[in-house]
C-alpha positions as semicolon CSV with decimal commas, in nm:
position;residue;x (nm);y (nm);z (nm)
1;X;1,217;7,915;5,972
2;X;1,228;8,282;5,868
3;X;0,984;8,408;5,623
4;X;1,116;8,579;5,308
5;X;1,040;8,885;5,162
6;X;1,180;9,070;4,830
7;X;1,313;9,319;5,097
8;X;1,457;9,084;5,312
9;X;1,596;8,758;5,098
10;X;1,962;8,937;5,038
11;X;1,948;8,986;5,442
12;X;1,867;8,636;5,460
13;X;2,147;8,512;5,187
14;X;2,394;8,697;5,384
15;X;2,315;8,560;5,725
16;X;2,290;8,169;5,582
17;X;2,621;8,204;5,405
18;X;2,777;8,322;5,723
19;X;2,637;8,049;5,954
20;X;2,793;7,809;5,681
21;X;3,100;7,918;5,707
22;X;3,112;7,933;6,041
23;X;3,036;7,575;6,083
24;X;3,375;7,545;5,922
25;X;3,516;7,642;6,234
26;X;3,405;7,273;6,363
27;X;3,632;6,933;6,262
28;X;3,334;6,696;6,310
29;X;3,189;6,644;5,980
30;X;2,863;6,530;6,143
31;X;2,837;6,836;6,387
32;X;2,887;7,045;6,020
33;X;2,595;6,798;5,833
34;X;2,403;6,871;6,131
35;X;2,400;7,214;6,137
36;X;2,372;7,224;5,752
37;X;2,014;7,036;5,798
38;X;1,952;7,233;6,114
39;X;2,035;7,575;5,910
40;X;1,802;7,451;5,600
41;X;1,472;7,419;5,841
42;X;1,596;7,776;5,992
43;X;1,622;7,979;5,627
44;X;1,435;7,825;5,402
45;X;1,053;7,944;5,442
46;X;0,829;7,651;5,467
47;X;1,058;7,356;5,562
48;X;0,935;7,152;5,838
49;X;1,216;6,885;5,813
50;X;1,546;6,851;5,648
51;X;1,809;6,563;5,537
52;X;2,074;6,487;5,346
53;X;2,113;6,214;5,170
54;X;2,399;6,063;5,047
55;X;2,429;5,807;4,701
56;X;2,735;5,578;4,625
57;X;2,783;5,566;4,267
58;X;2,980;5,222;4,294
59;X;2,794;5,043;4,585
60;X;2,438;5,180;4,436
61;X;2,341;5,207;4,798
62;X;2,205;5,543;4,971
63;X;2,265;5,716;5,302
64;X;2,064;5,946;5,532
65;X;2,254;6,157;5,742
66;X;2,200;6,463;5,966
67;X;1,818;6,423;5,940
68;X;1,601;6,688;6,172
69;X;1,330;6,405;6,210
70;X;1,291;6,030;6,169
71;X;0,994;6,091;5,945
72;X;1,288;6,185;5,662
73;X;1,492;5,852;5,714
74;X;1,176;5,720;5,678
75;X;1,087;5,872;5,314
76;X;1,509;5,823;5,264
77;X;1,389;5,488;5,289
78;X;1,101;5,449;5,070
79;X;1,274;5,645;4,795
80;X;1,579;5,374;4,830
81;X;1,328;5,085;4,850
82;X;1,162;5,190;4,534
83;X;1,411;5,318;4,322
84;X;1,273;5,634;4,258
85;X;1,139;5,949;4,435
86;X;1,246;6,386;4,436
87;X;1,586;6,335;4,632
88;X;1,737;6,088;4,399
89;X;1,636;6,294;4,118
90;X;1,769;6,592;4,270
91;X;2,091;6,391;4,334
92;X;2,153;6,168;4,027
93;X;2,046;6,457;3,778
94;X;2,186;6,761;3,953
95;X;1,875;6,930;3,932
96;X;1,640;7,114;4,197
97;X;1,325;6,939;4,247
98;X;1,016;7,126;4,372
99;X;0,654;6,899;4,476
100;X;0,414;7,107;4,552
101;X;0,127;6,879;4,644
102;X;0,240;6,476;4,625
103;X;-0,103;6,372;4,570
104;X;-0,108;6,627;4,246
105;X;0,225;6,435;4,143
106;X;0,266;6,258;3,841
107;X;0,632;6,119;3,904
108;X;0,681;5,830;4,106
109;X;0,404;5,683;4,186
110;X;0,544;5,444;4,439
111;X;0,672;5,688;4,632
112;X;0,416;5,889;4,654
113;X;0,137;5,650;4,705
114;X;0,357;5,505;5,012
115;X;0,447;5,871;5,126
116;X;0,083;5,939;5,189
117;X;0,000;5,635;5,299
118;X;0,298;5,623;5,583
119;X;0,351;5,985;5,633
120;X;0,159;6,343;5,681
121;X;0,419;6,512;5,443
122;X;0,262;6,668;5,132
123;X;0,497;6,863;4,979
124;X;0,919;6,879;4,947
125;X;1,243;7,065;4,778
126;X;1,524;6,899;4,717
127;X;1,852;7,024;4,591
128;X;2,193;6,877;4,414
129;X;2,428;6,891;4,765
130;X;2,725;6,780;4,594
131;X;2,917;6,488;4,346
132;X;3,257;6,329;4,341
133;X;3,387;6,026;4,121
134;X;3,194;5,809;4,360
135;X;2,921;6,006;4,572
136;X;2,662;6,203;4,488
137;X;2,446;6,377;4,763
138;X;2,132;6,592;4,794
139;X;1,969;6,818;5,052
140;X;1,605;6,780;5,133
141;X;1,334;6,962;5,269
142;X;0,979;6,864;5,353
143;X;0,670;7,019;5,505
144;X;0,313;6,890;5,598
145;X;0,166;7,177;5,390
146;X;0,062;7,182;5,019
147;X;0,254;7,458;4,824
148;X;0,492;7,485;5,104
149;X;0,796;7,618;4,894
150;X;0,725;7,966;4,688
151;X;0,990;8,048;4,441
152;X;1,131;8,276;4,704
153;X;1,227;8,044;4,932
154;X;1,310;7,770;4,655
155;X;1,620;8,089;4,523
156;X;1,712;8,125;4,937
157;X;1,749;7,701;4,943
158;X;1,929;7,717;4,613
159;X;2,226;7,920;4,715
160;X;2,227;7,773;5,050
161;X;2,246;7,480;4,916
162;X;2,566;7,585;4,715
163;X;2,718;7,713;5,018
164;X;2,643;7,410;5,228
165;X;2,830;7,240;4,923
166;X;3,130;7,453;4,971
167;X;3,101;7,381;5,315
168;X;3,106;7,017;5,282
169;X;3,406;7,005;5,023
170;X;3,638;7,177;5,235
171;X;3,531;6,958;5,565
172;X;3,587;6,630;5,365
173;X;3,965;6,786;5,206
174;X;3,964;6,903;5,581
175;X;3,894;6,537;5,721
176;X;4,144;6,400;5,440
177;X;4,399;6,642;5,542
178;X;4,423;6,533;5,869
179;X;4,411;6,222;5,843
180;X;4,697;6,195;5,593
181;X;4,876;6,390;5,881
182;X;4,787;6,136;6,144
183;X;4,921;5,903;5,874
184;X;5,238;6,045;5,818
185;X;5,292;6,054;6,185
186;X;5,246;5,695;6,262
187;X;5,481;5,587;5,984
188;X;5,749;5,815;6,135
189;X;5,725;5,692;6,489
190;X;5,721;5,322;6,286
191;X;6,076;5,450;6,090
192;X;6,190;5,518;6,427
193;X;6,129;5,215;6,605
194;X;6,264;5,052;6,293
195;X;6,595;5,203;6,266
196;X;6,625;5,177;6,621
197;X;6,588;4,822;6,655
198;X;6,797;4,759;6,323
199;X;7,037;5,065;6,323
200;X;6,989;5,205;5,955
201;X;6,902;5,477;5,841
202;X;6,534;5,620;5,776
203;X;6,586;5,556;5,403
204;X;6,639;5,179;5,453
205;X;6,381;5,192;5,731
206;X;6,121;5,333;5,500
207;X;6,246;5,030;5,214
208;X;6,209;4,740;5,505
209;X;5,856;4,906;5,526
210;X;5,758;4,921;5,180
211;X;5,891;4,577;5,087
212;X;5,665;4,422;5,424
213;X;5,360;4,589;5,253
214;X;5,357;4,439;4,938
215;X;5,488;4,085;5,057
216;X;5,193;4,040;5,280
217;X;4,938;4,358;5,080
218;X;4,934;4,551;5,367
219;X;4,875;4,959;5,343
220;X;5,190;5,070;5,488
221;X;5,027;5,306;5,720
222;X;4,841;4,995;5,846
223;X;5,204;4,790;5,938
224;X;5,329;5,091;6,120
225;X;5,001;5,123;6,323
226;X;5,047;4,781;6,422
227;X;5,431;4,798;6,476
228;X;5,381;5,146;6,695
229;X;5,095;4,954;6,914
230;X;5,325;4,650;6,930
231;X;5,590;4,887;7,083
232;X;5,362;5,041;7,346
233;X;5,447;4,968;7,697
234;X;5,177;4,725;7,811
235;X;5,049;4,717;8,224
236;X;5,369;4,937;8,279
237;X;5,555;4,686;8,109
238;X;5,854;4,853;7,873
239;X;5,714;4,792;7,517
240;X;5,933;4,532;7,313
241;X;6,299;4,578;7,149
C-alpha cells in the first residue's frame, strides 16, 4: 500500500485513476474486478485486504468476487448470514462506511461479535461500488489494525472507488456489447442456413424465426444457436441440408 501524505495524495489520485483505466484495456471482467481489489490494497493506506461484493436487489442474495484473501469471503459471509454488517450498509445505503475499532462498534452486533471471534480483522472501509435496477455492489477494505483508515486515505478510497465504478460500467456495457454482437452473428449465419434450405429471402427467414420463438418461447438467439450447431459438420461428416 502507499502511504499518503497532503503532498503526495493528488500524486496518488492521478496514478490510481490511470491504473483504472488501464484495466479497461482488458475484456475479462474478472481480470478488471481483480485488479480493482488488487489496486484498492495498493493505494489506499492501511488496507490489508480488499473485496467486492456484489447484492441482487431481486434474488436478495450477495456475491463476493475478486477478493485478495479468503479471510474477506469469509466476513462476505457472516455479513450475508446475519443480515447486517459495514459492506451492506455501504452498498444498500450508498454511503461510505468507516470502523475504526470493531470491538468499539455499536452497529451490528452479530457481526462483529462473530468477526472477532472468527477473524484477526479489527478495523474496515467500505465504499458504494456501484447500483443498477437490480444490483447493487460495494468495495471493501480491511486491516488487522485499530484506526487503520485516517481520513486521508478514506478521500484516496473514495475517488478510487468512483473510478473503479466507471471502470466497471463501461466493462459490463463492454461485456453487453459484445455479446449482443456475438448475438447478432449467430442469427445471421441461422438466416442463412434458413434461406438456404428454404430459398426465401432474409426477411421471410427472419419471420420463420420469430414465429418458431414464440410457438415453442424460445429466445431467438437461442433457436439459431441450436440451428447453426445442428448444421456443423460432425466427425468430418457434411453438416445437414
Amino acid at each position: 500500500m502507499i502511504e499518503g501524505s497532503n503532498t503526495g495524495i493528488h500524486l496518488t489520485i492521478a496514478n490510481l485513476v490511470r491504473d483504472m483505466h488501464d484495466s479497461l484495456k482488458s475484456s475479462d471482467l474478472d481480470a478488471i474486478l481483480t485488479s480493482i481489489t488488487a489496486g484498492a490494497v495498493e493505494y489506499v493506506d492501511g488496507a490489508q485486504y480488499a473485496g467486492i461484493i456484489l447484492v441482487d436487489k431481486r434474488k436478495k442474495t450477495t456475491e463476493s468476487v475478486a477478493v485478495t484473501d479468503p479471510v474477506v469471503e469469509l466476513l462476505d459471509g457472516i455479513q450475508t448470514r446475519v443480515g447486517e454488517g459495514p459492506c451492506l450498509e455501504a452498498a444498500w445505503e450508498h454511503d461510505t462506511v468507516r470502523l475504526n475499532n470493531f470491538a468499539d462498534e455499536p452497529r451490528w452486533p452479530a457481526f462483529v461479535a462473530e468477526t472477532l471471534a472468527r477473524t484477526s480483522v479489527v478495523s474496515s472501509l467500505s465504499f458504494e461500488l456501484h447500483s443498477s435496477d437490480s444490483t447493487l455492489g460495494a468495495l471493501n477494505l480491511f486491516s488487522e489494525r485499530e484506526n487503520a483508515f485516517s481520513a486521508e486515505a478514506e478521500e484516496v478510497g473514495r475517488v478510487y472507488a468512483t473510478h473503479a465504478a466507471l471502470v466497471l460500467q463501461r466493462a459490463r456495457e463492454k461485456e453487453h456489447f459484445n455479446s449482443a454482437l456475438a448475438s447478432r452473428d449467430v442469427i445471421g449465419q441461422a438466416k442463412g442456413i434458413i434461406m438456404e434450405r428454404f430459398d426465401i429471402d432474409s426477411i421471410a427467414a427472419f419471420e420463420l424465426m420469430r414465429r418458431l420463438s414464440q410457438d415453442t418461447n424460445t429466445p431467438v438467439v437461442e433457436l439459431a444457436r441450436q440451428l447453426v450447431r445442428r448444421d456443423q459438420p460432425r466427425d468430418g461428416q457434411p453438416g445437414k441440408n
